[in-house]
C-alpha positions, -999 to 999 in steps of 0.1 A, spaced: -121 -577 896 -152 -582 873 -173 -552 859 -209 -559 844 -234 -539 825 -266 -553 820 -294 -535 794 -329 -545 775 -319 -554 741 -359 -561 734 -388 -557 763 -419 -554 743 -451 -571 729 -451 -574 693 -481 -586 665 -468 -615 648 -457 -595 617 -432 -570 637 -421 -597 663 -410 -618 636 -396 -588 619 -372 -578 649 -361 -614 653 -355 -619 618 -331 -592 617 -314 -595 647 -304 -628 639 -297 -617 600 -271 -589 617 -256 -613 637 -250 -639 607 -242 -602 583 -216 -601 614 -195 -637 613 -198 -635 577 -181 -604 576 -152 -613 599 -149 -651 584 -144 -629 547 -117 -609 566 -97 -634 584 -97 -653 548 -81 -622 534 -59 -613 556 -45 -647 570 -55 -671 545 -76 -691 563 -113 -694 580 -127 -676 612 -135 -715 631 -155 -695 654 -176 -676 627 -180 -702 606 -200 -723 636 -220 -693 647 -228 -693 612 -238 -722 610 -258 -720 644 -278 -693 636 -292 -703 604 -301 -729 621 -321 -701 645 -332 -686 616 -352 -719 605 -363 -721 638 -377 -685 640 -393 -686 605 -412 -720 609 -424 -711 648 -444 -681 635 -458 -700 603 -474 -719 626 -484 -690 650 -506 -672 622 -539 -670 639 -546 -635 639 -551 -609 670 -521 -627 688 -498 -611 703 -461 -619 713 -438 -609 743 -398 -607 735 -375 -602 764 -338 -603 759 -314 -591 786 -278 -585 777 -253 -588 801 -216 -584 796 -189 -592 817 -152 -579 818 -126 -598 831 -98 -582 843 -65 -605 836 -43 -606 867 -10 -595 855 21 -612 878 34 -590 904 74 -582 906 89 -597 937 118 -583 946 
């Protein structure tokens, strides 16, 4: 059986300055986050977080992105809409039954 929760992480319109702003850190947190647990699994099993180090690697590359889509959307009095829905979804393992 699945559960699901589903919440507005952003629902808003933004000026350039402060929708730039909340992208820029969220993605910033989430890199702050991989780098964190890539340091971690390095110290503690002597080798490199795969996982982290692609998401890494994936969100700079979103970073870039971000950064160089509003330096070309400097016109002033514009104003941006950010929507981002999270959903997540726990699935429950089936655990083998006893016959007997």
């Amino acid at each position: 059986m699945e559960k699901t929760i589903d919440f507005k992480l952003i629902d808003g319109e933004f000026n350039q300055k402060d929708a730039k702003e909340v992208l820029v850190q969220l993605i910033n947190d989430k890199i702050n986050f991989h780098v964190r647990r890539n340091f971690s699994s390095k110290i503690r099993f002597g080798y490199a977080d795969e996982n982290s180090e692609k998401r890494i690697t994936a969100l700079n590359a979103d970073l870039k992105n971000i950064i160089s889509f509003f330096q070309q959307e400097e016109k002033i009095g514009q104003t941006f809409s950010i929507q981002a829905k999270i959903e997540v979804i726990c699935h429950e393992e089936e655990k083998p039954g006893i016959d007997i």
